[in-house]
C-alpha positions as CSV (number, residue, x, y, z in Angstrom):
1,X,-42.5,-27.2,180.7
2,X,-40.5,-28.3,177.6
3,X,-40.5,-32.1,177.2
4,X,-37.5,-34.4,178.4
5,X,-35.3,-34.9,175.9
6,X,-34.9,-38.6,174.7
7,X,-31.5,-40.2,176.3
8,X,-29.5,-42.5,175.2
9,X,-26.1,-44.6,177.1
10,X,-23.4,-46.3,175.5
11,X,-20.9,-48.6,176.2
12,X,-18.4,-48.7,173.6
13,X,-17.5,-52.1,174.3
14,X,-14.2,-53.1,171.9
15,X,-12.6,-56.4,172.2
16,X,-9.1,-55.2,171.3
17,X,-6.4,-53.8,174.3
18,X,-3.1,-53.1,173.8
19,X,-2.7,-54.2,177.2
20,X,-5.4,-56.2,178.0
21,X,-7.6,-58.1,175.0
22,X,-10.6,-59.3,175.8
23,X,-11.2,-57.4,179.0
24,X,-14.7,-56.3,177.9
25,X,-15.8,-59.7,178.4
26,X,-13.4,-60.9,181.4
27,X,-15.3,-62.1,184.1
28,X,-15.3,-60.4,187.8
29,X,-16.6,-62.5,190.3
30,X,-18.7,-64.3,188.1
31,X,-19.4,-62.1,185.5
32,X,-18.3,-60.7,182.4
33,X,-17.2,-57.0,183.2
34,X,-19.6,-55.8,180.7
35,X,-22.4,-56.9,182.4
36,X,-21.2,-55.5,185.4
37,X,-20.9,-52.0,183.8
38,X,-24.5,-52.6,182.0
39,X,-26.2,-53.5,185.2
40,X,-25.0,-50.7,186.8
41,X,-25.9,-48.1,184.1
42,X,-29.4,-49.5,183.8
43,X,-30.3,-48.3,187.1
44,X,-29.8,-45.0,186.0
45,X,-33.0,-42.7,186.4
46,X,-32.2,-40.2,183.5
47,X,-31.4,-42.6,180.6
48,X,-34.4,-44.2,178.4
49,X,-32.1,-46.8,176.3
50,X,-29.0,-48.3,176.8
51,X,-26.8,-50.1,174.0
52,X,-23.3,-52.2,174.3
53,X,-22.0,-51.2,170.8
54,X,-19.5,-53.6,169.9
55,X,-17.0,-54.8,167.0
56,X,-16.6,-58.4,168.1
57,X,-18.7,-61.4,167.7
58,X,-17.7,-62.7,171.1
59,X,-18.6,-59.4,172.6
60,X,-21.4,-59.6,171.0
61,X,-23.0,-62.9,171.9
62,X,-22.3,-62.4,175.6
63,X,-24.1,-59.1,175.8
64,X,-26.7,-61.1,174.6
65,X,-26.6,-63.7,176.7
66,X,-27.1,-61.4,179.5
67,X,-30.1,-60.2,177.7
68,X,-28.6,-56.5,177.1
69,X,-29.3,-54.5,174.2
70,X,-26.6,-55.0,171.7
71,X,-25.4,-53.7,168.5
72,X,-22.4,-54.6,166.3
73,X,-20.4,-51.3,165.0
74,X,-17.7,-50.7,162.6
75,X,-13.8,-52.4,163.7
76,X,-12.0,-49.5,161.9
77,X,-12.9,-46.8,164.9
78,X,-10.3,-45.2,167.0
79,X,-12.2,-44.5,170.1
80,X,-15.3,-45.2,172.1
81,X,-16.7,-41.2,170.8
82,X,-16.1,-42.6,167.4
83,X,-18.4,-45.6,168.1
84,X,-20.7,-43.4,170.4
85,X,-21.2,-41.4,167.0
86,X,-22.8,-44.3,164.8
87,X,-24.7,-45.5,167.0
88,X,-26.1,-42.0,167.1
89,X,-26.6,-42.1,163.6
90,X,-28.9,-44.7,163.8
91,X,-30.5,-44.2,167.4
92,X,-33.0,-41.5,167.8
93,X,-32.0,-39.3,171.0
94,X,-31.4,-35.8,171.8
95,X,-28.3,-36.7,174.2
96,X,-26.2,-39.7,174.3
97,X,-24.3,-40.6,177.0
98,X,-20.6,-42.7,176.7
99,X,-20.6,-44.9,179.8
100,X,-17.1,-46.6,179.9
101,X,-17.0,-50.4,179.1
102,X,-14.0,-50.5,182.2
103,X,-15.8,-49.4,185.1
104,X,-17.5,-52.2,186.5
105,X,-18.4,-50.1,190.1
106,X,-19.7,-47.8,188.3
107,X,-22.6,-46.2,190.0
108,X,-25.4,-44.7,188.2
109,X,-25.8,-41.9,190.1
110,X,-23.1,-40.8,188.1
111,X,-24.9,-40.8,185.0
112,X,-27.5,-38.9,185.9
113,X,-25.1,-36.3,187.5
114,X,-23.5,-35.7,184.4
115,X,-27.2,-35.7,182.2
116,X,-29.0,-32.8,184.5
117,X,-27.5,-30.0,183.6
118,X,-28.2,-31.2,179.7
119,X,-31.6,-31.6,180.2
120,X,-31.8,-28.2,182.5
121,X,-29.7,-26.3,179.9
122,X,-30.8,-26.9,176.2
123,X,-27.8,-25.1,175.0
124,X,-25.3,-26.9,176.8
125,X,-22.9,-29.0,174.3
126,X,-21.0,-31.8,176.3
127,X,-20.9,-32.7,180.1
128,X,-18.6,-34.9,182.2
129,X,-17.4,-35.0,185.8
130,X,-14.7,-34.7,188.4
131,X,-13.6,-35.7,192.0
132,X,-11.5,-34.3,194.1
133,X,-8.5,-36.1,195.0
134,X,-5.6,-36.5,197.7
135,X,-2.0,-35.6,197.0
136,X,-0.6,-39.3,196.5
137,X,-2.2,-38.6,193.1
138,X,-1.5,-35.6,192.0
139,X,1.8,-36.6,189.8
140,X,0.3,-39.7,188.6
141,X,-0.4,-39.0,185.1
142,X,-2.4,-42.0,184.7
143,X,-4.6,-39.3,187.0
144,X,-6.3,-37.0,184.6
145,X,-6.5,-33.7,186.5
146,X,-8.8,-30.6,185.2
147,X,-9.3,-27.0,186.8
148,X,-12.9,-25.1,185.9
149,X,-14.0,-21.4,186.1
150,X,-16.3,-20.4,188.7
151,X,-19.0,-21.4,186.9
152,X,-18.1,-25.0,186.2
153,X,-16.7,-24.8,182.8
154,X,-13.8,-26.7,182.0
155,X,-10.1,-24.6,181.7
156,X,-7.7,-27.6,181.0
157,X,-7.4,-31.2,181.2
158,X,-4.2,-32.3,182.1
159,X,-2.0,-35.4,183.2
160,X,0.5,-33.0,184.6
161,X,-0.5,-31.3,188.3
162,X,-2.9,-28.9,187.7
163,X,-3.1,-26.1,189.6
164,X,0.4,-25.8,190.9
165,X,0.8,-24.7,194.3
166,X,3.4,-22.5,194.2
167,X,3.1,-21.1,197.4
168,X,1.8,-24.0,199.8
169,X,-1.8,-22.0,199.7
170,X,-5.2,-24.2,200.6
171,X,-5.8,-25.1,196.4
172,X,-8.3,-28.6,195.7
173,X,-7.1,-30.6,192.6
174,X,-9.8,-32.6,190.6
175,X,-9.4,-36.0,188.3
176,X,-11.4,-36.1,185.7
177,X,-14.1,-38.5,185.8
178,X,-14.1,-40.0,181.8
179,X,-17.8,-40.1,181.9
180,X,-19.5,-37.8,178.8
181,X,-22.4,-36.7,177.7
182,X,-23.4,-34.9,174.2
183,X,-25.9,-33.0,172.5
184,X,-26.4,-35.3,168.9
185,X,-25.3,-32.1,166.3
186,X,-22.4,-31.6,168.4
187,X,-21.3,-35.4,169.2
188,X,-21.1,-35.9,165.0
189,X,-19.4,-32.6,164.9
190,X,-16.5,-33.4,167.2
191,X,-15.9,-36.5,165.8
192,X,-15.0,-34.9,162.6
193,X,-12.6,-32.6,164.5
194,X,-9.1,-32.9,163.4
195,X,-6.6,-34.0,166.6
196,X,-5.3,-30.9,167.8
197,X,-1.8,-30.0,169.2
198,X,-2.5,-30.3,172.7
199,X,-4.9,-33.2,172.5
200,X,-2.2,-35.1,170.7
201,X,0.3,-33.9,173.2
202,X,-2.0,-35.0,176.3
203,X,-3.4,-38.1,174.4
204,X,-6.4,-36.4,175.7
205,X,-9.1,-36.2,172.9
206,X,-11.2,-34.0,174.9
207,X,-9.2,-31.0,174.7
208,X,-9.8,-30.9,170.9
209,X,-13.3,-29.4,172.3
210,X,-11.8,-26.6,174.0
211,X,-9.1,-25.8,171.7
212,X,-11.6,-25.7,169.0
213,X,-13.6,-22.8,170.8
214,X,-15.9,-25.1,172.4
215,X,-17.4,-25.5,176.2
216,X,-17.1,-28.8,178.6
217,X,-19.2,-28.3,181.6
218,X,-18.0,-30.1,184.7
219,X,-20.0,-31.5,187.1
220,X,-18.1,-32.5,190.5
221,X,-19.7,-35.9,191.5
222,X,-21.0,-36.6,195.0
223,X,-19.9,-40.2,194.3
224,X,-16.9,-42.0,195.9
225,X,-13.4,-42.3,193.7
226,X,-13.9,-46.1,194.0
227,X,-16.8,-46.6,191.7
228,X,-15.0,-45.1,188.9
229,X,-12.0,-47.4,189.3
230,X,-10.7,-48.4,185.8
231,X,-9.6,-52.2,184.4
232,X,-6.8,-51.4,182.4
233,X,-4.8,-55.1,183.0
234,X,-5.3,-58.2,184.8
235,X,-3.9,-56.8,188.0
236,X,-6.5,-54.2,188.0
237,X,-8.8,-56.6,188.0
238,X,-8.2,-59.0,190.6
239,X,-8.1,-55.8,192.6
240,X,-11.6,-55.1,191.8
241,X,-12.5,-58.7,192.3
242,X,-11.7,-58.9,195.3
243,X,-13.2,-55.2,196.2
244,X,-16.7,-56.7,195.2
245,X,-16.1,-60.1,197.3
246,X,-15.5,-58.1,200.5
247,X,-18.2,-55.8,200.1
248,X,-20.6,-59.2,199.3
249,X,-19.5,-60.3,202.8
């Protein structure tokens, strides 16, 4: 039997939101929402290192306060693959795994959904996930929906409703789940990938991957929509906060 490849998560954790600065480190009942996400990911079976990379001194020095793993990146990146990459430069792994800084419910399960069929399939490029969803989402395009072949591989991502029902038959829709994982050679590839016409349509970098010729394989998770919940503005998180007092009751 081959030996486990070596495993690596991420948190791209960046100071800067247009809508919400700072919100790496707001707290959430008591604690920065990093931690909350780092906590989480740490219970995850599959990974053997995990690392906030930041861009912020403040970021910076309450990962460490926490006593997380921590290190600073470059401040000129466009996006959390972009920040994934260096840290990959420097890391030593086979497969690194970006774990969103804004999902404090995260549940590691999810991780380790997403990492197996990686480690069972050595020439498998990228991995993420989906969950199926009800139709009060399905033309929110804050929603991310994607369609797969039989096999699991990836078709579209879209914020539009995808498949469309034409004729009222039985038909599941999926949101994609904006967890990734990537083989190293590839990860530093794609990040040199221009942005491509849909991508830049979608503001969805992940379909630079397919329309480059490439393979996503999608793994739906067994996990409930809630834990991938998003912080994208205060709101969002007072609704969180007070998800995580009730369940502490």
């Amino acid at each position: 039997m081959s030996e486990k490849p070596r495993i690596i998560g991420v948190i791209p954790g960046r100071y800067g939101s247009s809508r919400f600065p700072g919100k790496i480190i707001a707290k959430i009942a008591g604690k920065p929402m990093v931690q909350r996400v780092y906590e989480q990911a740490n219970k995850s079976k599959l990974l053997d290192d995990l690392i906030v990379a930041v861009d912020d001194q403040r970021v910076y020095d309450v990962v460490q306060s926490f006593g997380g793993k921590v290190m600073m990146t470059a401040s000129h990146h466009q996006s959390g693959t972009d920040r994934l990459a260096e840290i990959a430069a420097h890391v030593d792994g086979s497969i690194y795994v970006n774990v969103q800084g804004d999902q404090p419910m995260l549940d590691p399960i999810m991780i380790d959904e997403a990492v197996a069929p990686m480690i069972e399939n050595p020439d498998m490029l990228m991995c993420t996930l989906k969950i199926k969803i009800d139709e009060e989402s399905y033309h929110d395009p804050g929603v991310v929906k994607v369609v797969t072949d039989k096999q699991g591989w990836a078709l579209y991502f879209s914020r539009s409703l995808i498949p469309y029902n034409r004729d009222g038959k039985e038909v599941d829709v999926y949101e994609h789940v904006g967890l990734y994982v990537y083989r190293k050679d590839f990860l530093q590839e794609y990040t040199k990938m221009a942005e491509s016409p849909l991508g830049e349509a979608e503001v969805l970098e992940q379909l630079k991957v397919l329309e480059n010729g490439y393979r996503i394989f999608v793994v739906e998770t067994k996990c409930d929509r809630s834990t991938g919940m998003n912080v994208d503005t205060p709101e969002d998180l007072l609704q969180i906060e007070k998800f995580l007092l009730k369940q502490d009751k």
